[in-house]
Backbone atoms as SQL, in Angstrom:
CREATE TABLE atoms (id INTEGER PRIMARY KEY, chain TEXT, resi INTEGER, resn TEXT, atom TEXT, x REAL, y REAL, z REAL);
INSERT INTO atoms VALUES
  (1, 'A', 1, 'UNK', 'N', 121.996, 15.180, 126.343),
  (2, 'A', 1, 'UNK', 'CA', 122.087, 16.621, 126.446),
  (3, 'A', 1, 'UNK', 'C', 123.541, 17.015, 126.216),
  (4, 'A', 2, 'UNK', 'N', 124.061, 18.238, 125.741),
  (5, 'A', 2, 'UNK', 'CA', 124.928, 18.397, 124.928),
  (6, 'A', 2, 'UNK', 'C', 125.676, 19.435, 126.431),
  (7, 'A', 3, 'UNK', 'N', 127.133, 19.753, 126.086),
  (8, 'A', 3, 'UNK', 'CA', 128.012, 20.590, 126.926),
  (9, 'A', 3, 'UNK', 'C', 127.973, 21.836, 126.032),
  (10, 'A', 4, 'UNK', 'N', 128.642, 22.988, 126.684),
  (11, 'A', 4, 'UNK', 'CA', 129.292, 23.717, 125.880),
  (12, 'A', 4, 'UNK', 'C', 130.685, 24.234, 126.367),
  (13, 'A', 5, 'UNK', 'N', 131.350, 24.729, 125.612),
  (14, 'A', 5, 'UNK', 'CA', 132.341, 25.387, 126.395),
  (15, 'A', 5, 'UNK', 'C', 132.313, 27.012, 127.217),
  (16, 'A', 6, 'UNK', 'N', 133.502, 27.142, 127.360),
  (17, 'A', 6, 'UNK', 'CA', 133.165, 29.005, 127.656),
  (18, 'A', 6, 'UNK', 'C', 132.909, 29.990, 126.730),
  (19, 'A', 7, 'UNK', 'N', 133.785, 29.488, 125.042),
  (20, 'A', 7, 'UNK', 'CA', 133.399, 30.584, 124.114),
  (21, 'A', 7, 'UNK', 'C', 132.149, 29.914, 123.497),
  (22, 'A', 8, 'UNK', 'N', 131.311, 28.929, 123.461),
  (23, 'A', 8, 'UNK', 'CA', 130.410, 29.113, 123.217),
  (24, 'A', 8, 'UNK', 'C', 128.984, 29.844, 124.354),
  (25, 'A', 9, 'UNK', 'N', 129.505, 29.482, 125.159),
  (26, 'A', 9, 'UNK', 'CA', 128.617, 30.237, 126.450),
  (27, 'A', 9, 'UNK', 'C', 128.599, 31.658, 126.127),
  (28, 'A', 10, 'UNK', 'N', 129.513, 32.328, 125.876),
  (29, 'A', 10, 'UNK', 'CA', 130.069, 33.800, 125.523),
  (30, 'A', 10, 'UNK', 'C', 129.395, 34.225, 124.402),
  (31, 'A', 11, 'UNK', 'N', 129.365, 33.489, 123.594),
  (32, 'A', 11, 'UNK', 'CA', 128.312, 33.217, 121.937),
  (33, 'A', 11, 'UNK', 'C', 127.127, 33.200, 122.054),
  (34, 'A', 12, 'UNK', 'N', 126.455, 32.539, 123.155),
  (35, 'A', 12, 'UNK', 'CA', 125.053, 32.807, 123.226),
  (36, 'A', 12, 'UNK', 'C', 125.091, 33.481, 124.135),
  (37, 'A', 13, 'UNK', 'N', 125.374, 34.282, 125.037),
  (38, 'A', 13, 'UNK', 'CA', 125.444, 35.047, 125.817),
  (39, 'A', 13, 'UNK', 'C', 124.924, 36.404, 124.707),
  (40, 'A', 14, 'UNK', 'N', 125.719, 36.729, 124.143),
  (41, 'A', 14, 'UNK', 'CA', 125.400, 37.909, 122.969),
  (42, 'A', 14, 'UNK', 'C', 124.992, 37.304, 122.234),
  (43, 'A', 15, 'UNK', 'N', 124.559, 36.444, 121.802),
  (44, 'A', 15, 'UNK', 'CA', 123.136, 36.227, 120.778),
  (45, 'A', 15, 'UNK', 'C', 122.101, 36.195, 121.645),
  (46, 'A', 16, 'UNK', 'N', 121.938, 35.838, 123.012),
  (47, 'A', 16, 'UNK', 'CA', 120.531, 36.414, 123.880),
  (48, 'A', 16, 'UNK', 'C', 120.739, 37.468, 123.949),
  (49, 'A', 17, 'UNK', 'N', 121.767, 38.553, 124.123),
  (50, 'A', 17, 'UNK', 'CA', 121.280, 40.112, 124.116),
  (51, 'A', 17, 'UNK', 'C', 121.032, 40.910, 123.123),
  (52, 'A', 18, 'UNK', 'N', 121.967, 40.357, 121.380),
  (53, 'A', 18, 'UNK', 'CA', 121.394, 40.446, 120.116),
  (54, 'A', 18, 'UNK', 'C', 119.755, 40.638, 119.976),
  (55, 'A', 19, 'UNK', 'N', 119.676, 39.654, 120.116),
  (56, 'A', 19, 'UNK', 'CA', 118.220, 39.265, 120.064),
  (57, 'A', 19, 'UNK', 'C', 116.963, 39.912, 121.014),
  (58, 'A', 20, 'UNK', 'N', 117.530, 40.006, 122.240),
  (59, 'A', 20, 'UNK', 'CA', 116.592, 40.657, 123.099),
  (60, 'A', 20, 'UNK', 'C', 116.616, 42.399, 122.438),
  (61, 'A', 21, 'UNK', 'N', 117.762, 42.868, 122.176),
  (62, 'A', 21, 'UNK', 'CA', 117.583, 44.305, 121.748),
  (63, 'A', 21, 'UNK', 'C', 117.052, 44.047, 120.699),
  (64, 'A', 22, 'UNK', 'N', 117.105, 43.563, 119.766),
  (65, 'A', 22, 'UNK', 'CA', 116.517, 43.114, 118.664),
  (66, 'A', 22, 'UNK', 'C', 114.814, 43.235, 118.626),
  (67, 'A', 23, 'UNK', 'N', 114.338, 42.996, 119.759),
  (68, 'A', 23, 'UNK', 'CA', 112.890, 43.110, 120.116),
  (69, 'A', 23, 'UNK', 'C', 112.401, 41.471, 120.107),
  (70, 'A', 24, 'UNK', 'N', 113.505, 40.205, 119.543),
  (71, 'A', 24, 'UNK', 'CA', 112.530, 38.668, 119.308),
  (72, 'A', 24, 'UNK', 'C', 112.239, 38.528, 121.117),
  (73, 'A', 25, 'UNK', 'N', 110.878, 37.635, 120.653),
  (74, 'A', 25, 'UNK', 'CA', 110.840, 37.439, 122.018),
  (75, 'A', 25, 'UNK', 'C', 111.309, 35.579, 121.541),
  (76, 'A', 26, 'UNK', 'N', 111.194, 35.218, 122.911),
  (77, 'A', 26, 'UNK', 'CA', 111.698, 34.181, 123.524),
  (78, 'A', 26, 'UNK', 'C', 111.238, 32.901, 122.799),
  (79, 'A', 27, 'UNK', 'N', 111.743, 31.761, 121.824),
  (80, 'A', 27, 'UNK', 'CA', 110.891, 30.646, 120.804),
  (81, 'A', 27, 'UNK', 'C', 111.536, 29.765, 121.973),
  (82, 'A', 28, 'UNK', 'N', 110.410, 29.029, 122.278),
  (83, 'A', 28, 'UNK', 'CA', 110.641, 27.738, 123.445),
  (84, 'A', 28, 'UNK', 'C', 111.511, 26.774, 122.150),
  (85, 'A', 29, 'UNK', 'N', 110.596, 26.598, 121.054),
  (86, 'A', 29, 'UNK', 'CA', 111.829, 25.694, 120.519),
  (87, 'A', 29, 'UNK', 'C', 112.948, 25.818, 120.339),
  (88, 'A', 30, 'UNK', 'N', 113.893, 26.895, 119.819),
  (89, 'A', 30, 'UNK', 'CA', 115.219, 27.493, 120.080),
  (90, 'A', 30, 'UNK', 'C', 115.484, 27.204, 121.207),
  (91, 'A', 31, 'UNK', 'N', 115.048, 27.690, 122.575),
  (92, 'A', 31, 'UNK', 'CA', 115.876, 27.065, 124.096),
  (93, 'A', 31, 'UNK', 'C', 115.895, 25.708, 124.420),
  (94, 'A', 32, 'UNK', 'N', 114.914, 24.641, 123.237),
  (95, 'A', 32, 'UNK', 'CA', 115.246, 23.482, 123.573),
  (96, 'A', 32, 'UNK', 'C', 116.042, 22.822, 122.523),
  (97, 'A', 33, 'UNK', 'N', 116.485, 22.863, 121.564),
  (98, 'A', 33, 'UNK', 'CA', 117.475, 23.376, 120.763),
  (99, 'A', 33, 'UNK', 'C', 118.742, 23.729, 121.650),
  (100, 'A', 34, 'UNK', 'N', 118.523, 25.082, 122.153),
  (101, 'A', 34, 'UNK', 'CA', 119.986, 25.502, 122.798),
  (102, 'A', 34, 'UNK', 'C', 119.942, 24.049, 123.957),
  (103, 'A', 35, 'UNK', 'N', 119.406, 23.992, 124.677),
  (104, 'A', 35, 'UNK', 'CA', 119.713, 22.691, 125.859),
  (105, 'A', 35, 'UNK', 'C', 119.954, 21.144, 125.477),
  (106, 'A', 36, 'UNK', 'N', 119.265, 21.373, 124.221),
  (107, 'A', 36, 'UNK', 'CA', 119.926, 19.810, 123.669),
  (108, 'A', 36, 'UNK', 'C', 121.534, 19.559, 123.161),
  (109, 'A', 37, 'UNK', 'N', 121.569, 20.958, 122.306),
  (110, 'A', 37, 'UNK', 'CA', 123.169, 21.042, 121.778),
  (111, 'A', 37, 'UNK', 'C', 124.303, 21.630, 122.971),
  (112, 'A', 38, 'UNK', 'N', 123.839, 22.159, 123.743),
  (113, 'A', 38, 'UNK', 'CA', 125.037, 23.341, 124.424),
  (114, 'A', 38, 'UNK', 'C', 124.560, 22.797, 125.541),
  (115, 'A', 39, 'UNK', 'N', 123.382, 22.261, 126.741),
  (116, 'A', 39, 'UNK', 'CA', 123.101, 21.951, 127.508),
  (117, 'A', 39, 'UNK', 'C', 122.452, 23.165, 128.570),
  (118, 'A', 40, 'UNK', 'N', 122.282, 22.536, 130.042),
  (119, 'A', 40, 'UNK', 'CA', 121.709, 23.648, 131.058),
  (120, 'A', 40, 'UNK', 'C', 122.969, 24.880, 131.121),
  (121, 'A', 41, 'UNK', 'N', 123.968, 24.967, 130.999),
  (122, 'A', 41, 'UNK', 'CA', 124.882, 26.191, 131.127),
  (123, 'A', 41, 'UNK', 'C', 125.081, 27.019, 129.764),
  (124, 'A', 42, 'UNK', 'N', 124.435, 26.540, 128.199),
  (125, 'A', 42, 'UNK', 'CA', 124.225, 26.605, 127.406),
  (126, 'A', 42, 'UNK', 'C', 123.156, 27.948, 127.392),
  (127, 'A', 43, 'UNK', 'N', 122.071, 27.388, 127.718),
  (128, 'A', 43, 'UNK', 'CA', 120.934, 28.146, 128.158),
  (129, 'A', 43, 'UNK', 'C', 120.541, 29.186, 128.840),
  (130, 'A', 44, 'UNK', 'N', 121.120, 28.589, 129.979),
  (131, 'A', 44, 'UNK', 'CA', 121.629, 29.837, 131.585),
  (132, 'A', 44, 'UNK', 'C', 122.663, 30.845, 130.327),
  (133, 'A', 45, 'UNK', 'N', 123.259, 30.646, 129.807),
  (134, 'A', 45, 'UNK', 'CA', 124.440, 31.793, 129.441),
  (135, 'A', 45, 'UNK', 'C', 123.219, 33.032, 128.233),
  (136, 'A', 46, 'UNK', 'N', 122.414, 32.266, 127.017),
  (137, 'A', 46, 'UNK', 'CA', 121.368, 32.463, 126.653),
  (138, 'A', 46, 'UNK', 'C', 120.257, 33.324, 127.275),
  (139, 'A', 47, 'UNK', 'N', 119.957, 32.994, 128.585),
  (140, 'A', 47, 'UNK', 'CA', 118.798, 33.465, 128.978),
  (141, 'A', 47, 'UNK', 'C', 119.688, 35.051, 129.893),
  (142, 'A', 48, 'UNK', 'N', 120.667, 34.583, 129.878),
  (143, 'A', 48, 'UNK', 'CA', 121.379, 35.705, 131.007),
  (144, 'A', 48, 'UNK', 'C', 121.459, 36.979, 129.890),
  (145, 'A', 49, 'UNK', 'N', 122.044, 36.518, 129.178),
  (146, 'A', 49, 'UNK', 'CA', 121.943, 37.490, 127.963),
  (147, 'A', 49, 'UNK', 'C', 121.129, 38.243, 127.158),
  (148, 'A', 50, 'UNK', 'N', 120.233, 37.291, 127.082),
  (149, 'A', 50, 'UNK', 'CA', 118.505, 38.275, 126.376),
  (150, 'A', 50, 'UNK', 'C', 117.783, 39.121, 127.868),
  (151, 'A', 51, 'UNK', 'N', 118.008, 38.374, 128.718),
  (152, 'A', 51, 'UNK', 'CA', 117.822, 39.261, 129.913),
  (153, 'A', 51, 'UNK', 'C', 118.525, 40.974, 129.923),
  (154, 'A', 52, 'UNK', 'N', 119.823, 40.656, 129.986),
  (155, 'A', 52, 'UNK', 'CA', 120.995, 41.713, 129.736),
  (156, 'A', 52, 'UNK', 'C', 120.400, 42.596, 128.702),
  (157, 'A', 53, 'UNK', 'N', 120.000, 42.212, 127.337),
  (158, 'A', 53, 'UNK', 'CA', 119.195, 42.814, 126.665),
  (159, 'A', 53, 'UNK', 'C', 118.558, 43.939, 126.724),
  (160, 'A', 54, 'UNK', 'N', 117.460, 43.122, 127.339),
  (161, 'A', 54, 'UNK', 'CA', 115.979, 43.520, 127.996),
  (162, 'A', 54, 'UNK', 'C', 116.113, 45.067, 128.745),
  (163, 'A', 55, 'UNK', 'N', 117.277, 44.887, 129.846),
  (164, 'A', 55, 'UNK', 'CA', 118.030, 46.006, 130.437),
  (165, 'A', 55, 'UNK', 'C', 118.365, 47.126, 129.556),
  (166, 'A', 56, 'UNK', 'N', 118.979, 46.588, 128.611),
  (167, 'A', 56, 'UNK', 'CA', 119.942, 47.182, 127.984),
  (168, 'A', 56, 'UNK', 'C', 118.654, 48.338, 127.053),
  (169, 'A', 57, 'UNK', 'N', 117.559, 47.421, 126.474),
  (170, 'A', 57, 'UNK', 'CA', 116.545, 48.460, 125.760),
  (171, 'A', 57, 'UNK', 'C', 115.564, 49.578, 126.623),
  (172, 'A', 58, 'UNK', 'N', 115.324, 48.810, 128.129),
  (173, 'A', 58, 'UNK', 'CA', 114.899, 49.736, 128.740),
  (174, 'A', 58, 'UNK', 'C', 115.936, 51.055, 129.436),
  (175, 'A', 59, 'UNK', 'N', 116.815, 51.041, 129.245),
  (176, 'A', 59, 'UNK', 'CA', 117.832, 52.022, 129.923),
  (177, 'A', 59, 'UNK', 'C', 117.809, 52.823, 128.864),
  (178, 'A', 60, 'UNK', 'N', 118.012, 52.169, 127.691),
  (179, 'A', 60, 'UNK', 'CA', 117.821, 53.273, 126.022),
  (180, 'A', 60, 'UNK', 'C', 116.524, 54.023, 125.981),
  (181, 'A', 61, 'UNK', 'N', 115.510, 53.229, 126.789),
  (182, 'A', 61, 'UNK', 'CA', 114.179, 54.071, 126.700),
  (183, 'A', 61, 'UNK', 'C', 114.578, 55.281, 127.460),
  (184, 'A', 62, 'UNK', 'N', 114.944, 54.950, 128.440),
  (185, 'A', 62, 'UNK', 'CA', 114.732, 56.248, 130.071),
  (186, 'A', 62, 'UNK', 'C', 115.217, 57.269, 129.810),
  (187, 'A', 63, 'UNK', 'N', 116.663, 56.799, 128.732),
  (188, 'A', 63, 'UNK', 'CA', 117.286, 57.664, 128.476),
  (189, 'A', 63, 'UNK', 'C', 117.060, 58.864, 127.287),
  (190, 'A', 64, 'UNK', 'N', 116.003, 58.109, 126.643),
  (191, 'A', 64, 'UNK', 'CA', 115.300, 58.791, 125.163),
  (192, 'A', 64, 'UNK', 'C', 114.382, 59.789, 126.337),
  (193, 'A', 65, 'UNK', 'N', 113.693, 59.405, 126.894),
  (194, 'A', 65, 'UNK', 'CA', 112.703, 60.102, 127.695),
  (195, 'A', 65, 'UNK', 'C', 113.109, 61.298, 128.624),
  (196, 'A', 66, 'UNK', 'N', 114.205, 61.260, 129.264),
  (197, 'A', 66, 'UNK', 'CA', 115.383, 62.138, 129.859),
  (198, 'A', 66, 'UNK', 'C', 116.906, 62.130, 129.637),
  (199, 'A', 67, 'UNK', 'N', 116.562, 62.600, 128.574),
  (200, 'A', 67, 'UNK', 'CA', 118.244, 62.519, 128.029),
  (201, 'A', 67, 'UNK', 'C', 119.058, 63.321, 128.320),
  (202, 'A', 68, 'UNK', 'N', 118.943, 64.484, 129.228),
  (203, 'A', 68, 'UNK', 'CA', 119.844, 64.868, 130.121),
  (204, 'A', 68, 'UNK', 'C', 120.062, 64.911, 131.496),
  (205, 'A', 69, 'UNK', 'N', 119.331, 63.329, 132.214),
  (206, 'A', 69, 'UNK', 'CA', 119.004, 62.909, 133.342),
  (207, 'A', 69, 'UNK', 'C', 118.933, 63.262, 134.439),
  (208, 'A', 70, 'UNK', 'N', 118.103, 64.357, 133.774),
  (209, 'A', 70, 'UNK', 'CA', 117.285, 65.350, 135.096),
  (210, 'A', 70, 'UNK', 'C', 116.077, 64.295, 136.083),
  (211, 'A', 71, 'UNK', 'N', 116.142, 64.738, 137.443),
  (212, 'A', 71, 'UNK', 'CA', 114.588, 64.224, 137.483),
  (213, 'A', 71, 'UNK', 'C', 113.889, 65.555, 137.341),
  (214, 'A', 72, 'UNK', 'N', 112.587, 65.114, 137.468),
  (215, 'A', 72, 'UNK', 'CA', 111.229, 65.684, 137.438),
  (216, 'A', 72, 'UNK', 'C', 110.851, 66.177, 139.006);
């Protein structure tokens, strides 16, 4: 199983949130891929990031929906 450093951690960090805004969902082979080359902190940095994403598209929704963030 492979290491990575911090700027690659940082690298997949925003290529999991790339990607998660992006709409891909999640290819098990890519995360085993990422854990073979970059390892478990490889991954964790990866998954933290498409997570971050995920956030990141639903907050763009709420905000399309009340875009002058009134409540109801």
């Amino acid at each position: 199983m492979g290491h990575s450093s911090g700027q690659e951690n940082a690298n997949l960090y925003v290529r999991g949130v790339n990607e998660a805004r992006g709409g891909e969902l999640l290819d098990p082979t890519a995360l085993m891929e990422i854990l073979d080359v970059f390892g478990e902190d490889g991954v964790r940095s990866y998954l933290l990031g498409w997570l971050e994403g995920l956030a990141d598209v639903e907050e763009d929704e709420e905000s399309l929906e009340d875009p002058e963030g009134e409540d109801e």
